[in-house]
DSSP file (Angstrom, degrees, kcal/mol; ACC not computed):
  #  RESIDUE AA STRUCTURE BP1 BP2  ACC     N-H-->O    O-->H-N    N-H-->O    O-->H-N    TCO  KAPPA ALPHA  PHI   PSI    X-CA   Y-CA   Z-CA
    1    1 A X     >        0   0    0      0, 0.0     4,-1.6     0, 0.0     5,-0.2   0.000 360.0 360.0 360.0 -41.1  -86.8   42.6   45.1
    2    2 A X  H  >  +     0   0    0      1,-0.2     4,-0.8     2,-0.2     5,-0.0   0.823 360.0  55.9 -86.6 -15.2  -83.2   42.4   45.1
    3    3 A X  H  > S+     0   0    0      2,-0.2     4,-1.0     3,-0.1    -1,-0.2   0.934 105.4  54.5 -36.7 -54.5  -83.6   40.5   49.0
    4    4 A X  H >> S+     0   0    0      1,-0.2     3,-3.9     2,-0.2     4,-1.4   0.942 112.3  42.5 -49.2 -73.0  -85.9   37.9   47.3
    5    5 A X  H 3X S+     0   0    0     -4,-1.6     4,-0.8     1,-0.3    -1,-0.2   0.570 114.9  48.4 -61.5 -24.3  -83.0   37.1   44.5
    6    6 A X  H 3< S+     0   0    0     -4,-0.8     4,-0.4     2,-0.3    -1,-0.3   0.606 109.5  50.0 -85.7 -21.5  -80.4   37.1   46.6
    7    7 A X  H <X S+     0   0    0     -3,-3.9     4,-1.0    -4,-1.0     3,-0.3   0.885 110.8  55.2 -75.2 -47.7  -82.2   34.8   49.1
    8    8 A X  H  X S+     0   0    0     -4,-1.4     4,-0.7     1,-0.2    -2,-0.3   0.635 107.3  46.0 -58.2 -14.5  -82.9   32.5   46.1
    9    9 A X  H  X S+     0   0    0     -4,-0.8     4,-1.2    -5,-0.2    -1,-0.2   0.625 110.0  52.4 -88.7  -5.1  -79.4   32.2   45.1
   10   10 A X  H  4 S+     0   0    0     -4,-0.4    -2,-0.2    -3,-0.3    -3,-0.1   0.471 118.5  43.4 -82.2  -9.9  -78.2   31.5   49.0
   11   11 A X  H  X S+     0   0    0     -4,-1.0     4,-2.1     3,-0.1     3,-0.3   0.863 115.3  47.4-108.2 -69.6  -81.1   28.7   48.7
   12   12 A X  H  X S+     0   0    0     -4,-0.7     4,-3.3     2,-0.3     5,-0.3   0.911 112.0  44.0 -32.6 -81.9  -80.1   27.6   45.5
   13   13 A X  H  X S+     0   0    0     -4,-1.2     4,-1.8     1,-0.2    -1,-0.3   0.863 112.2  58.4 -46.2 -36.1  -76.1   27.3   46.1
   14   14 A X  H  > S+     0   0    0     -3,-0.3     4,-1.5     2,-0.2     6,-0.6   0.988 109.5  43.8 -71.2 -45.7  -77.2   25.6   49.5
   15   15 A X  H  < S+     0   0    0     -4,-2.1    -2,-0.2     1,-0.3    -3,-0.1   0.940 115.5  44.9 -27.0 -89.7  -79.2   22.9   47.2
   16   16 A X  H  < S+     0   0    0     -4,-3.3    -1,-0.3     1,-0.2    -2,-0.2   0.799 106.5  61.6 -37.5 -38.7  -76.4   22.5   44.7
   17   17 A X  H  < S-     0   0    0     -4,-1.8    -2,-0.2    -5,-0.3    -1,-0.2   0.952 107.7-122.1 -58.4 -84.4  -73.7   22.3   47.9
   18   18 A X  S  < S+     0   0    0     -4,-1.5    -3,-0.2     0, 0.0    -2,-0.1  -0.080  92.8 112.7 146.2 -30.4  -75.7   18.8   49.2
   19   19 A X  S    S+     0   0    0     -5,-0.5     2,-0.7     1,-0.2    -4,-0.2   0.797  84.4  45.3-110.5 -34.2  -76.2   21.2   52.8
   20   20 A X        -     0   0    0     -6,-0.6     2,-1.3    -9,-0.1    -1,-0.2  -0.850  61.5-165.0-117.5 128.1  -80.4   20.8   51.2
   21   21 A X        +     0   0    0     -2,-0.7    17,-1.7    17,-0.1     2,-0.3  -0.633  54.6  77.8 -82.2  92.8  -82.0   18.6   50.1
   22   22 A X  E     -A   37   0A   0     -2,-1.3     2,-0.5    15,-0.3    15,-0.2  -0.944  63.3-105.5 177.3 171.1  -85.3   20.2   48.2
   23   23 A X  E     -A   36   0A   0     13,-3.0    13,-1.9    -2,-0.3     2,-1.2  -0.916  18.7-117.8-126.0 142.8  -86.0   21.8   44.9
   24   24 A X  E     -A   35   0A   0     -2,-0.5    11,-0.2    11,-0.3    13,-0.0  -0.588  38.0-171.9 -80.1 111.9  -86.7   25.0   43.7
   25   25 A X        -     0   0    0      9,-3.4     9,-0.3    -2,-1.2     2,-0.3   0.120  19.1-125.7 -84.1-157.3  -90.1   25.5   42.1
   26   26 A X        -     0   0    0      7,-0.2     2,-0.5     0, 0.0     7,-0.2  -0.799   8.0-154.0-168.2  90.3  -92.5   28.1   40.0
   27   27 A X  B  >> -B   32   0B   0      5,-2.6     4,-1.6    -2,-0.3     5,-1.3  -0.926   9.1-175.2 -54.4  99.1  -95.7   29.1   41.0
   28   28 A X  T  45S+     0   0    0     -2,-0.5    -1,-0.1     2,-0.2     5,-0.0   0.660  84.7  55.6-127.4 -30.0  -97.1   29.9   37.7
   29   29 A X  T  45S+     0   0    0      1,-0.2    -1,-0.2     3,-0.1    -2,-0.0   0.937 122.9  24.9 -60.3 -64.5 -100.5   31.2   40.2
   30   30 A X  T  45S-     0   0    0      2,-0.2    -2,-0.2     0, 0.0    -1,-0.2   0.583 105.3-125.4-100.7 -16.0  -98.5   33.6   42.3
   31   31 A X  T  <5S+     0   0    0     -4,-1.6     2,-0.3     1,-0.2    -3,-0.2   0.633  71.1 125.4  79.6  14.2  -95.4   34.3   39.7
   32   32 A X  B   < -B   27   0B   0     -5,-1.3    -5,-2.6     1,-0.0     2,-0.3  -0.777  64.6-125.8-120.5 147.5  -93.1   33.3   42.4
   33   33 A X        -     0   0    0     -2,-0.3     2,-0.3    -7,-0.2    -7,-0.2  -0.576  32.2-174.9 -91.1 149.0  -90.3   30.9   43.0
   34   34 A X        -     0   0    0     -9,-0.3    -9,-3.4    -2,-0.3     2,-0.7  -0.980  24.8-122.8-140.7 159.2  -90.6   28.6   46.1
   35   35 A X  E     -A   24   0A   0     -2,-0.3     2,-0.6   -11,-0.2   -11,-0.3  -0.780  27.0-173.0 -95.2  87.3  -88.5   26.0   47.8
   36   36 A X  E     -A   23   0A   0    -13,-1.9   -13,-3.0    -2,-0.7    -2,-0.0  -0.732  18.8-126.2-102.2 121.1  -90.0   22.8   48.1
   37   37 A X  E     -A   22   0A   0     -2,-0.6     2,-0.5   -15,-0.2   -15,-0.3   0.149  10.2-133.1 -42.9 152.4  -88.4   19.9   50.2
   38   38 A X        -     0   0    0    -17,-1.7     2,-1.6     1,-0.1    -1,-0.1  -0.778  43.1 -96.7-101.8 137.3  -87.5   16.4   49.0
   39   39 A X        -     0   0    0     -2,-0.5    -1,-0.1     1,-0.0   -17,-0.1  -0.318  30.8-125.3 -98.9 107.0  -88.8   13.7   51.5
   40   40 A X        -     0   0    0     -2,-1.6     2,-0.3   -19,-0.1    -1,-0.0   0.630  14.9-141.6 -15.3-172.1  -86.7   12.5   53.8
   41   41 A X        -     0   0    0      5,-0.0     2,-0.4     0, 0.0    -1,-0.1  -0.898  20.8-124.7-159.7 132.8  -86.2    8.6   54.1
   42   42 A X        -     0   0    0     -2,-0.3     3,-0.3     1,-0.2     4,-0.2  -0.779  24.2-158.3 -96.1 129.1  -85.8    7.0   57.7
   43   43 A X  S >  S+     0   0    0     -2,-0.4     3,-0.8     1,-0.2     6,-0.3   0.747  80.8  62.5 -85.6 -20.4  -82.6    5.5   56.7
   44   44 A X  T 3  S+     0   0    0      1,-0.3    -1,-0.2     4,-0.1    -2,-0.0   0.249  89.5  65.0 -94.3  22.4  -83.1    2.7   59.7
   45   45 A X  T 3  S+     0   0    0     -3,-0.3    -1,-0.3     4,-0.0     2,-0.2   0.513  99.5  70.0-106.4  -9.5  -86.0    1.4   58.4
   46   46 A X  S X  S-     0   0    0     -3,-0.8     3,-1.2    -4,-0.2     4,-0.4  -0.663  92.5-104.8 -84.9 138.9  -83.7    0.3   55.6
   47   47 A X  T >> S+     0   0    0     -2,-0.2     4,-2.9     1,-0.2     3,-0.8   0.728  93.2  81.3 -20.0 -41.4  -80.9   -2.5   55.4
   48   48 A X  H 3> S+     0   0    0      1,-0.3     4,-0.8     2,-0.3     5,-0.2   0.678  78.8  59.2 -67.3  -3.6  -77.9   -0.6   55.4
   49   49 A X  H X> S+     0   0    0     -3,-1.2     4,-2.5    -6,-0.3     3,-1.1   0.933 112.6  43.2 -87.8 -30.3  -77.4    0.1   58.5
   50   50 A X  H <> S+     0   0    0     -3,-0.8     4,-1.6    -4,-0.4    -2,-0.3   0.888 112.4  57.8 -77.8 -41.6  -77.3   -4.2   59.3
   51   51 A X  H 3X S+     0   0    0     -4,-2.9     4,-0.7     2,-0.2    -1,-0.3   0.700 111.0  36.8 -59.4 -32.1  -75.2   -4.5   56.2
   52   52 A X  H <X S+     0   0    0     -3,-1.1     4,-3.4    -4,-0.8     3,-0.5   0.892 113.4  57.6 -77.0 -71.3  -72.5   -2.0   57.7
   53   53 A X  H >X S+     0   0    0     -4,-2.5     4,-2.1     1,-0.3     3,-1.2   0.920 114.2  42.0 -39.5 -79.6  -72.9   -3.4   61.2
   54   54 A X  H 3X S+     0   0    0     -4,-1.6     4,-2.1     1,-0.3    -1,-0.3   0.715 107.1  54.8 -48.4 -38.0  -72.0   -6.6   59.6
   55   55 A X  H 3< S+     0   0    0     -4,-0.7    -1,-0.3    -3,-0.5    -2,-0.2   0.793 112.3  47.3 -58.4 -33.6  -69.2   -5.8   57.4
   56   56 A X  H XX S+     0   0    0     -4,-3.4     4,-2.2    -3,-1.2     3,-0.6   0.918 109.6  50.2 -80.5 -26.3  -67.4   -4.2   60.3
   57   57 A X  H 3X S+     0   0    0     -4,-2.1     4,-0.8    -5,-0.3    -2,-0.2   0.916 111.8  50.4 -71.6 -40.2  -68.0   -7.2   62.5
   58   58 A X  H 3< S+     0   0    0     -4,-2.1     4,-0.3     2,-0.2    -1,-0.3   0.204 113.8  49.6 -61.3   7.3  -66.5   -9.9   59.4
   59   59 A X  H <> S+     0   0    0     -3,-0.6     4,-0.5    -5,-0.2     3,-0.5   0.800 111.4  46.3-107.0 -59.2  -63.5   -7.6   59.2
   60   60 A X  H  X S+     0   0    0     -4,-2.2     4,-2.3     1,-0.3    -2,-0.2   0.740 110.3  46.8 -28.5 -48.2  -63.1   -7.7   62.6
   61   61 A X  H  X S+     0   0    0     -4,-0.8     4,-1.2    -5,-0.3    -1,-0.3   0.800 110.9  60.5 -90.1 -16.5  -63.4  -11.4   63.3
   62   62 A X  H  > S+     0   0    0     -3,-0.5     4,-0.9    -4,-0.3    -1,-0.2   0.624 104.4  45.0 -61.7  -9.5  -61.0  -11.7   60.3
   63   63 A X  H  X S+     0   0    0     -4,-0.5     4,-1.7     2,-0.2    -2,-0.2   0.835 116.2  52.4 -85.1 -43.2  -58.3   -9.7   62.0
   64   64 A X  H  X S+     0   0    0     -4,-2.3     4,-1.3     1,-0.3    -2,-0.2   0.873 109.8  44.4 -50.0 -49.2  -59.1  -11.9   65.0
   65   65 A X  H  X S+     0   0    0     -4,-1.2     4,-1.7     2,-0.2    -1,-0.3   0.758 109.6  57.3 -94.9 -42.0  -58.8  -15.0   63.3
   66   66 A X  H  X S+     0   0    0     -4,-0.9     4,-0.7     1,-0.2    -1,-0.2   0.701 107.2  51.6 -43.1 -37.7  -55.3  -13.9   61.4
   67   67 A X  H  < S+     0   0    0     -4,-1.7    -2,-0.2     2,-0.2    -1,-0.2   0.800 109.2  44.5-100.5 -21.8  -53.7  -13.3   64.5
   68   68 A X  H >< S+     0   0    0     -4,-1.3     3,-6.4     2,-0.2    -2,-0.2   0.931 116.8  48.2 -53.2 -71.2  -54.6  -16.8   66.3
   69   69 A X  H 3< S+     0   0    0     -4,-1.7    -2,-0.2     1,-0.3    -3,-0.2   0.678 111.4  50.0 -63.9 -17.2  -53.6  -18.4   63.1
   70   70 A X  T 3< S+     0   0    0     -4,-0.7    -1,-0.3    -5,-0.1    -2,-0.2   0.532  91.5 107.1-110.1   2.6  -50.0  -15.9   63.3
   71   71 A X    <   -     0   0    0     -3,-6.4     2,-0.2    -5,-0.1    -3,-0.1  -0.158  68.7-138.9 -50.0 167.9  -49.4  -17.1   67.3
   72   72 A X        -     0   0    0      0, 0.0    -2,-0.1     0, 0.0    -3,-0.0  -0.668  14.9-147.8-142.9 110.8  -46.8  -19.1   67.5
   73   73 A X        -     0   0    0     -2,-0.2    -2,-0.0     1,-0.2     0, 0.0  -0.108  23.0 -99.6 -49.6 132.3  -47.2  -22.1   69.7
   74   74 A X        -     0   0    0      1,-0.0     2,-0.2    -2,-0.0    -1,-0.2  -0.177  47.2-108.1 -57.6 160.5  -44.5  -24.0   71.8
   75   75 A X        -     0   0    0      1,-0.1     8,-0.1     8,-0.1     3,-0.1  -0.654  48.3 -71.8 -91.0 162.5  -43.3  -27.3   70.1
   76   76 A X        -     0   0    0     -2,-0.2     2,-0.5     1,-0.2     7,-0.2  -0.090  53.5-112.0 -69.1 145.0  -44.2  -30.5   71.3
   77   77 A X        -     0   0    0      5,-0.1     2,-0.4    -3,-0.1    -1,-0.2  -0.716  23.8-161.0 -83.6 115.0  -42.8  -31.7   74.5
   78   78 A X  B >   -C   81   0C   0      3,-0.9     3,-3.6    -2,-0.5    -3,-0.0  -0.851  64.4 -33.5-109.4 152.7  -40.7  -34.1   74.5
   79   79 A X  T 3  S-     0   0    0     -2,-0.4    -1,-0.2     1,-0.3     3,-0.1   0.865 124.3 -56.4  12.3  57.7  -39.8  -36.3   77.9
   80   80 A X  T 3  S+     0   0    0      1,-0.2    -1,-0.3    -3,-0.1     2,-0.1   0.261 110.1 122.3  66.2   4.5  -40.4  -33.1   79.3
   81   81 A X  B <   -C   78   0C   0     -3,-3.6    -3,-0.9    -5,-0.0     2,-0.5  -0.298  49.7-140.2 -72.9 149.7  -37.8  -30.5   77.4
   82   82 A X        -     0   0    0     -5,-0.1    -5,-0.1    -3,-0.1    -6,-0.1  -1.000  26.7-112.3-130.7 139.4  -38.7  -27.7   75.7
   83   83 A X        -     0   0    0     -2,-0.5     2,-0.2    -7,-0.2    -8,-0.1  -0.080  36.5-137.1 -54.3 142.3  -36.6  -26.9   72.2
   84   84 A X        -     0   0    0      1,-0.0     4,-0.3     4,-0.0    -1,-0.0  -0.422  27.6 -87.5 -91.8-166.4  -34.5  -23.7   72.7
   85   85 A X  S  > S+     0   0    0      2,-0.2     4,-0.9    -2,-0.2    -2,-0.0   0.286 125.7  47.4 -29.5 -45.3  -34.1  -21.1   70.2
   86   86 A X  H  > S+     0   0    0      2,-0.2     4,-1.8     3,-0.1     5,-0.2   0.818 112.2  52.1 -73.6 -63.8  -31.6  -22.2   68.4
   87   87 A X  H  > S+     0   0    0      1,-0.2     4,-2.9     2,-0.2    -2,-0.2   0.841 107.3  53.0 -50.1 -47.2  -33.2  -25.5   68.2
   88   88 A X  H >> S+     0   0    0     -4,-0.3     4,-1.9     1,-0.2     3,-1.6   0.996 113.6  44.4 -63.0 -68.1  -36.5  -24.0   67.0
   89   89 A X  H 3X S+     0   0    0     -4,-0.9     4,-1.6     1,-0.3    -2,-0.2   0.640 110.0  50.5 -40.6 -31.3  -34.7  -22.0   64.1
   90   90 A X  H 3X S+     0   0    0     -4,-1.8     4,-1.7     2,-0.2    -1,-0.3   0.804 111.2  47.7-101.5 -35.3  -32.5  -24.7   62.8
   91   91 A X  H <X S+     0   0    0     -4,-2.9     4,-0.7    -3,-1.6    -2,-0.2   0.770 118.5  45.2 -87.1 -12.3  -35.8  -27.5   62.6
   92   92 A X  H  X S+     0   0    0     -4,-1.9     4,-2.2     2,-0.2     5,-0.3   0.923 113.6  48.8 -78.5 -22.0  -38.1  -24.2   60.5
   93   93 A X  H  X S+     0   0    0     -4,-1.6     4,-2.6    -5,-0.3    -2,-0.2   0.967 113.3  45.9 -70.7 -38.3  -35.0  -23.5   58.4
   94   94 A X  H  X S+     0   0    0     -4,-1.7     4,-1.6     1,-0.2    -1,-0.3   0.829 117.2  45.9 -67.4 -28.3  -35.0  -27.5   57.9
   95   95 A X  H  X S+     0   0    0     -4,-0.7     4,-1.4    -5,-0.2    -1,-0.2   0.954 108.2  53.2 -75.8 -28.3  -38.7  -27.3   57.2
   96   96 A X  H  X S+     0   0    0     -4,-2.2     4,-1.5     1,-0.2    -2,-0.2   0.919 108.3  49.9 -57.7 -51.6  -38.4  -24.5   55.0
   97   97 A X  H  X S+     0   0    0     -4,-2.6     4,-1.7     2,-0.3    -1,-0.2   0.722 111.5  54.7 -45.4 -51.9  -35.7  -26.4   52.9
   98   98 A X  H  X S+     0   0    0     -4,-1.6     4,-0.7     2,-0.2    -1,-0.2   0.704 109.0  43.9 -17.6 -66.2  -38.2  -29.3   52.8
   99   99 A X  H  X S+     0   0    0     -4,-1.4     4,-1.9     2,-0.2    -2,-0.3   0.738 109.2  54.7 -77.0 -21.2  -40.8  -27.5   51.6
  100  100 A X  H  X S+     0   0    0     -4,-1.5     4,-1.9     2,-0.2    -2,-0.2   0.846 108.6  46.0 -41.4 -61.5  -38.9  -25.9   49.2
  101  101 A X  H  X S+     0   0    0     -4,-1.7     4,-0.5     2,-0.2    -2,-0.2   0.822 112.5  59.5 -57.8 -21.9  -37.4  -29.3   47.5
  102  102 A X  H  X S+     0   0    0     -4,-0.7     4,-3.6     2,-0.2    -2,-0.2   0.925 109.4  37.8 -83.9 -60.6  -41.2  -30.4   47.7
  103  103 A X  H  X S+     0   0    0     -4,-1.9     4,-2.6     1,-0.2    -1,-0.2   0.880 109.5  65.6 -52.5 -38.0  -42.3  -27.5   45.6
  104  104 A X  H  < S+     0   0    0     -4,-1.9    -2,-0.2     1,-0.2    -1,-0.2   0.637 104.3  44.6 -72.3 -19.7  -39.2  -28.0   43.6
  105  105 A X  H  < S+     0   0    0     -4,-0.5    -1,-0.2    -5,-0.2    -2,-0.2   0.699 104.7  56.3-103.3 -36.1  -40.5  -31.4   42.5
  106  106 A X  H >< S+     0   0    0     -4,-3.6     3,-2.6     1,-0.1    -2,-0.2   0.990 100.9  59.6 -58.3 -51.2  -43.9  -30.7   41.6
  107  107 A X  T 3< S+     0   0    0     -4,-2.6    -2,-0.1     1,-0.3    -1,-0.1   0.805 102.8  54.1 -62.1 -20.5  -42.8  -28.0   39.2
  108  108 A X  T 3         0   0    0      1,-0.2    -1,-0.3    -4,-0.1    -2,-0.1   0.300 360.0 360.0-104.2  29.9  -40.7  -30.8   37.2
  109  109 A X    <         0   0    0     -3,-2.6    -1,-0.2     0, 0.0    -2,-0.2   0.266 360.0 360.0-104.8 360.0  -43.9  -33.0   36.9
């Protein structure tokens, strides 16, 4: 007797852990406890797995898409010269400045 109860609380505790899925029953017939299983679900007959698949594939092609948009491209060629360094810095700082007064003048409308 004291095997049975001890197998029913190792059954039991597995339940309650998640590690089974099933219930313990009463046989009211036989006076005895039994384990009866819950039944399973084919989880790929369901959406979720194409919902997942997709969420990782839009995440992806948003990282993709962030990181074109964060290249940074040569400036335009002029009569065949390419802007140094310097040159580059000094016309964003002037753009920045630009955009800055720009902003600065909506807010006082």
């Amino acid at each position: 007797m004291a095997s049975e109860t001890e197998a029913e609380y190792v059954v039991e505790k597995a339940i309650k852990d998640g590690t089974i899925d099933a219930v313990l029953d009463y046989d009211k017939a036989a006076k005895c406890r039994y384990m009866r299983s819950k039944e399973t679900q084919d989880v790929y007959r369901t959406t979720e797995p194409q919902y997942s698949y997709d969420s990782r594939i839009c995440s992806c092609l948003s990282l993709h898409n962030t990181a074109v948009k964060a290249l940074r491209y040569p400036s335009k060629i002029k009569n065949g010269e390419v802007e140094s360094i310097e040159q580059q810095r000094e016309r964003e700082l002037m753009e920045l400045e630009f955009a800055s007064e720009m902003a600065d003048e909506d807010e006082d409308f």
